[in-house]
KEFI-726852 format. One record per atom (N, C-alpha, C): residue number from 1; residue in one letter; atom name; x, y, z. Coordinates in pm, 1 decimal, always signed. Layout:
N
SITE    nr   rest   atom          u          v          w
SITE   NUM      A     CA          X          Y          Z
...
//
This chain:
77
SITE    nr   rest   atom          u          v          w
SITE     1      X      N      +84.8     -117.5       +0.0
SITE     1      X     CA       +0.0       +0.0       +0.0
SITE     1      X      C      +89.3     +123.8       +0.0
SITE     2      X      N      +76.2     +239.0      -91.4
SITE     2      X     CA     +117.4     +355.7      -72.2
SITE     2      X      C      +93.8     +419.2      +24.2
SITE     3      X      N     +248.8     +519.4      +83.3
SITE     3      X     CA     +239.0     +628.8     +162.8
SITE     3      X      C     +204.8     +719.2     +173.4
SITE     4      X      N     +174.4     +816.0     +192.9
SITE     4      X     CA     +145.8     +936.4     +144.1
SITE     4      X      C     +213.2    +1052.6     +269.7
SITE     5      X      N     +262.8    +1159.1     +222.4
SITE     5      X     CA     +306.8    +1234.4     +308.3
SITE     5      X      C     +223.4    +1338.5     +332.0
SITE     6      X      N     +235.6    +1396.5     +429.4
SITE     6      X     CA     +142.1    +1465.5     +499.7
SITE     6      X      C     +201.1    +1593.5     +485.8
SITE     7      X      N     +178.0    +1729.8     +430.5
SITE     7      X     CA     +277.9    +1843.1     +456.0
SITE     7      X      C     +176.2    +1963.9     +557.7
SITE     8      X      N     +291.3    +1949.2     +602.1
SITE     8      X     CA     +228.7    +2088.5     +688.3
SITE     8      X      C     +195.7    +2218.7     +676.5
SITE     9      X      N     +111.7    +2310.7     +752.3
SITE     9      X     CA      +47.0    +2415.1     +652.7
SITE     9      X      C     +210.0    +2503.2     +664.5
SITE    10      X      N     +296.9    +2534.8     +701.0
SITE    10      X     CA     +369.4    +2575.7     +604.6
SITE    10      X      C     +398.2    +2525.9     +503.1
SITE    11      X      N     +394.2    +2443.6     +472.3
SITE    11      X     CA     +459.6    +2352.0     +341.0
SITE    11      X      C     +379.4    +2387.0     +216.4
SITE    12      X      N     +220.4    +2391.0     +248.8
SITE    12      X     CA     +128.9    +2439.7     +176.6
SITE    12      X      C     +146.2    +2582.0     +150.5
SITE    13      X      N     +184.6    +2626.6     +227.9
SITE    13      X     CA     +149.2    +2768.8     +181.5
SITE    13      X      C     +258.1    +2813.5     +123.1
SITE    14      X      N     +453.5    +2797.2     +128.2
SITE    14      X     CA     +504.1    +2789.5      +60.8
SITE    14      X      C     +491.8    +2735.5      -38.6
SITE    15      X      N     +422.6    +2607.0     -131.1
SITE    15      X     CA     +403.7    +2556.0     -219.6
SITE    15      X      C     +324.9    +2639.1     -296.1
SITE    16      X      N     +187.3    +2689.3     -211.0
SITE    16      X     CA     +108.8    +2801.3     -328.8
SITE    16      X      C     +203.0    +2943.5     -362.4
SITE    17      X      N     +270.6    +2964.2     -264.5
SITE    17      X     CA     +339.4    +3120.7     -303.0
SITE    17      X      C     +384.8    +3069.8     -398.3
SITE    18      X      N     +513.3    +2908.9     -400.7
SITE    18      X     CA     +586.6    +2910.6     -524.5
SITE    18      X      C     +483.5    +2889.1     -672.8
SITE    19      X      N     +351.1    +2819.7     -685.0
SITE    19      X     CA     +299.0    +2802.1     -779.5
SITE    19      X      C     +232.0    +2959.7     -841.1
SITE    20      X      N     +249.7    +3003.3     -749.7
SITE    20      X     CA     +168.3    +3206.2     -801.0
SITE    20      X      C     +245.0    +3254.7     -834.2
SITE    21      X      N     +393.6    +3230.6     -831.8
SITE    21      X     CA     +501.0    +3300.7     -860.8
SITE    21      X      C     +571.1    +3236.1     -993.4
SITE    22      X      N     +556.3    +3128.7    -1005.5
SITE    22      X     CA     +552.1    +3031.3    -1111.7
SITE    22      X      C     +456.3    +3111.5    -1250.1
SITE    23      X      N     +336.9    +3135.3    -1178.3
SITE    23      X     CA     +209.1    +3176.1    -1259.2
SITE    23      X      C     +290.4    +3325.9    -1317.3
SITE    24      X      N     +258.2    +3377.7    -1250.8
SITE    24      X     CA     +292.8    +3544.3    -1261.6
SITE    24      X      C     +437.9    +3523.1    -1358.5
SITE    25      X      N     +534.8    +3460.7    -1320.7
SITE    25      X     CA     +679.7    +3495.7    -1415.1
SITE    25      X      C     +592.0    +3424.7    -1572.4
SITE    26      X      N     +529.1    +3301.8    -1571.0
SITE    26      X     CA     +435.2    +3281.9    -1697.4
SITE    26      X      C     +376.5    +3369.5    -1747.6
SITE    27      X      N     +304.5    +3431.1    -1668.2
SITE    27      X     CA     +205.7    +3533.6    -1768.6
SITE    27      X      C     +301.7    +3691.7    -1786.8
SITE    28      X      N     +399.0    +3707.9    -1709.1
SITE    28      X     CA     +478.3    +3838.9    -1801.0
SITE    28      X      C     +554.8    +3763.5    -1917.6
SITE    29      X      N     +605.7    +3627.3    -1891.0
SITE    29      X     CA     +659.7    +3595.3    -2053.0
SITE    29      X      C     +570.8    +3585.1    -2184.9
SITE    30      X      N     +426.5    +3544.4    -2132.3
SITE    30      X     CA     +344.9    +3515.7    -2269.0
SITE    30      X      C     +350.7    +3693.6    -2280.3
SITE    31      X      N     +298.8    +3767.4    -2196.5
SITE    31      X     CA     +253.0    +3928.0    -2257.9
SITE    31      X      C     +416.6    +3976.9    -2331.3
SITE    32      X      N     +523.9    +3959.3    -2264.9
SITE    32      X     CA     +631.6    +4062.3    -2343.7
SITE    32      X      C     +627.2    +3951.1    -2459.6
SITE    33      X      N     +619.3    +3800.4    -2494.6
SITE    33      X     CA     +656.0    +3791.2    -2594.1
SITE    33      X      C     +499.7    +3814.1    -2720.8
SITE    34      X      N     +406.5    +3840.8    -2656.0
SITE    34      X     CA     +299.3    +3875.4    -2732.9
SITE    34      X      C     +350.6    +4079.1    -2764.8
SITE    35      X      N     +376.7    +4145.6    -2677.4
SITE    35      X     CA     +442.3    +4255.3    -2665.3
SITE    35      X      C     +527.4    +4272.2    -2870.7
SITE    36      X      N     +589.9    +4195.0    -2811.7
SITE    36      X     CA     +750.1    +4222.1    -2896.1
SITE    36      X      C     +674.1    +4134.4    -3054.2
SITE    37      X      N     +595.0    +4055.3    -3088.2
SITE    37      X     CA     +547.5    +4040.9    -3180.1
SITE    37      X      C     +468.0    +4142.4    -3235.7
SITE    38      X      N     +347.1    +4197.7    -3188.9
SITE    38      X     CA     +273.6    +4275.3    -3231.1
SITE    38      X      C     +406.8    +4416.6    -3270.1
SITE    39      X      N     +510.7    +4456.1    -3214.1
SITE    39      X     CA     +536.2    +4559.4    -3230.4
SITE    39      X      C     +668.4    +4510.9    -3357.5
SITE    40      X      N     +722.2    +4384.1    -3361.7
SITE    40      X     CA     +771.3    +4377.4    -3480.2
SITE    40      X      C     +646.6    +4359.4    -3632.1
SITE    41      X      N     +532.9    +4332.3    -3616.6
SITE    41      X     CA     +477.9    +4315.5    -3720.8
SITE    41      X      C     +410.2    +4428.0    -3775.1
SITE    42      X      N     +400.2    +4529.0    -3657.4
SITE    42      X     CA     +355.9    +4682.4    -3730.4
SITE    42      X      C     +490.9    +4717.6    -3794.8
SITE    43      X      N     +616.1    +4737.8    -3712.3
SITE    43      X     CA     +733.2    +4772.1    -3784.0
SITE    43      X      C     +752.5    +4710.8    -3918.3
SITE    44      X      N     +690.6    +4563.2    -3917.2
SITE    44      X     CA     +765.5    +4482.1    -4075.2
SITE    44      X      C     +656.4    +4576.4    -4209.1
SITE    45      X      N     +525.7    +4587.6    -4112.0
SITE    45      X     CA     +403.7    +4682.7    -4214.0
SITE    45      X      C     +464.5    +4752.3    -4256.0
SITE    46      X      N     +477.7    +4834.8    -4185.0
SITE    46      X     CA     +546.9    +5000.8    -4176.5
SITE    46      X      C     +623.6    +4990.1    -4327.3
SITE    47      X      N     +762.7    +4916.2    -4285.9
SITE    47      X     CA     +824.9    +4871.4    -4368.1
SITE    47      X      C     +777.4    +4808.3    -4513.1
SITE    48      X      N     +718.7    +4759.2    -4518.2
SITE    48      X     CA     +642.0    +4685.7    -4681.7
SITE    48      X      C     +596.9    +4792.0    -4692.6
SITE    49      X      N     +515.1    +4878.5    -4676.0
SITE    49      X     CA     +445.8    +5026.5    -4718.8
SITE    49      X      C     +529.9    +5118.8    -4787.4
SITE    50      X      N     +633.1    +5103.2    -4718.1
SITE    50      X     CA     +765.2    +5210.5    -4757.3
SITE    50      X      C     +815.7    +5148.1    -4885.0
SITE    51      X      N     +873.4    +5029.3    -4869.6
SITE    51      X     CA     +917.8    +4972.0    -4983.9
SITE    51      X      C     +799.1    +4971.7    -5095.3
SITE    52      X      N     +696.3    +4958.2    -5095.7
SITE    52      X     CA     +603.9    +4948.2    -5233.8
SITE    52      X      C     +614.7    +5065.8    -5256.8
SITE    53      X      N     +596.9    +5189.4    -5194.5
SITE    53      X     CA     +584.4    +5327.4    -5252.9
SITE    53      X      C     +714.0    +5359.6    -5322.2
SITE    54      X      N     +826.5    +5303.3    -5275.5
SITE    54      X     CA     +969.6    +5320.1    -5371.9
SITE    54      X      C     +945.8    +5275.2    -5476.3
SITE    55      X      N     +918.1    +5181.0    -5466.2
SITE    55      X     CA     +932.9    +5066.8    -5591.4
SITE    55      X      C     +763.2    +5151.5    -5698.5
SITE    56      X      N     +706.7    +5163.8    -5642.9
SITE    56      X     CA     +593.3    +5256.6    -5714.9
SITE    56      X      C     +617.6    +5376.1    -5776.0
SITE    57      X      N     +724.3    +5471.7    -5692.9
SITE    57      X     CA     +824.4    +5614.8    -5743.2
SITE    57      X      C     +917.4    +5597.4    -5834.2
SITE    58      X      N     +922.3    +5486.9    -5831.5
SITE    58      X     CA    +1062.7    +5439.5    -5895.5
SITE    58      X      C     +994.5    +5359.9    -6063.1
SITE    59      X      N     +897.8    +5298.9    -6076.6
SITE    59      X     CA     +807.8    +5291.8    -6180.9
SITE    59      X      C     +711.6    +5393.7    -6251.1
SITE    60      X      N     +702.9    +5493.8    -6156.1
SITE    60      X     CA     +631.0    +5622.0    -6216.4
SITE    60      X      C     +493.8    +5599.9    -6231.0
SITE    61      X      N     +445.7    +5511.8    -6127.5
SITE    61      X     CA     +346.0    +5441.6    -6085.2
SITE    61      X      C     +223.5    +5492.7    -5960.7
SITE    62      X      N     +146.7    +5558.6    -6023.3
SITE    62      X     CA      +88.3    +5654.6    -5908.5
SITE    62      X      C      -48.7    +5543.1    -5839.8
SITE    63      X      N      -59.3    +5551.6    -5737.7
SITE    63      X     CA     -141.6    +5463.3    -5674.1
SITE    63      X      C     -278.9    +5532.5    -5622.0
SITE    64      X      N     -347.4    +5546.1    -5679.0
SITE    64      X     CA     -491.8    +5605.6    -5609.3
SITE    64      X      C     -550.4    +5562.5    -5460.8
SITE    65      X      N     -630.4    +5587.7    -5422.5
SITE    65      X     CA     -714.7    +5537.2    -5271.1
SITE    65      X      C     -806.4    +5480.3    -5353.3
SITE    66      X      N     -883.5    +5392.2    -5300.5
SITE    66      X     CA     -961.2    +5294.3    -5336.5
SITE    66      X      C    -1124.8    +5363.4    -5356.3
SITE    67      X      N    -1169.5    +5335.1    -5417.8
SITE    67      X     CA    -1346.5    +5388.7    -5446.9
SITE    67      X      C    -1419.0    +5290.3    -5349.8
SITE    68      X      N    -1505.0    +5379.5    -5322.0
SITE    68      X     CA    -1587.6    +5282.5    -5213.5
SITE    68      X      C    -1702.5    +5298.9    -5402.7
SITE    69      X      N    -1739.0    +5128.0    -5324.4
SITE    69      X     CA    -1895.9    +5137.1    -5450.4
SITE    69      X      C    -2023.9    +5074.7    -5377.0
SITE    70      X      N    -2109.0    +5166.9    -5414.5
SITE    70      X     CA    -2219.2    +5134.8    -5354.3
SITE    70      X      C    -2273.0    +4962.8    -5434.3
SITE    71      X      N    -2341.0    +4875.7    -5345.9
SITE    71      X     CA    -2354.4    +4762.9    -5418.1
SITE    71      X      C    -2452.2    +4736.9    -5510.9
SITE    72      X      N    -2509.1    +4704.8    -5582.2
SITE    72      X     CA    -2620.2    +4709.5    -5710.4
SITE    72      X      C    -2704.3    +4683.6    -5623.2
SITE    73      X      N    -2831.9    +4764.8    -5667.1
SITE    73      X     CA    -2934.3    +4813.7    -5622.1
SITE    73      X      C    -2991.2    +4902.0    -5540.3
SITE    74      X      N    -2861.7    +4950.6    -5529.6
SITE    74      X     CA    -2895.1    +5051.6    -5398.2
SITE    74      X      C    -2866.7    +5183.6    -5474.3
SITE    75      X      N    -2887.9    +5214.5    -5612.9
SITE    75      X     CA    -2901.0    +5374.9    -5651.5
SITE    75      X      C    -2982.9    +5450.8    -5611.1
SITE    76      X      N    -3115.7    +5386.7    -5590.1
SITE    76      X     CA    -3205.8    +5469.4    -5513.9
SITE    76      X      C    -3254.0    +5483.5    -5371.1
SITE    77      X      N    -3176.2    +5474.9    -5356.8
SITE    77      X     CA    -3178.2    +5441.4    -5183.0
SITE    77      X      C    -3111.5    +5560.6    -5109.6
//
């Protein structure tokens, strides 16, 4: 038959501090590395934006804004 050990309420309560502290160093690594993604993928945007407009200046390639269109059937509306 198995033993089982018995821990005492210090034992417990050091065990939860270490599992909250466990928790907490987890959840600042998921946020900075959610952090540091979102802010490299606006930078990589940023970047592709810049580069198409070169490469667009550089073709003599003028780029309009987009037309909004109303959808068929709605002229009289």
């Amino acid at each position: 038959m198995s033993e089982f050990i018995k821990l005492t309420d210090e034992q417990v309560k050091a065990r939860k501090r270490r599992n909250i502290a466990i928790a907490m160093g987890l959840l600042v690594f998921i946020a900075t590395v959610y952090a540091i993604t979102v802010s490299r993928m606006h930078a990589n945007n940023e970047a592709r934006k810049a580069a198409d407009a070169a490469h667009n200046a550089e073709m003599g390639v003028t780029v309009s804004q987009p037309q909004v269109v109303a959808p068929a059937g709605a002229e009289g509306q």
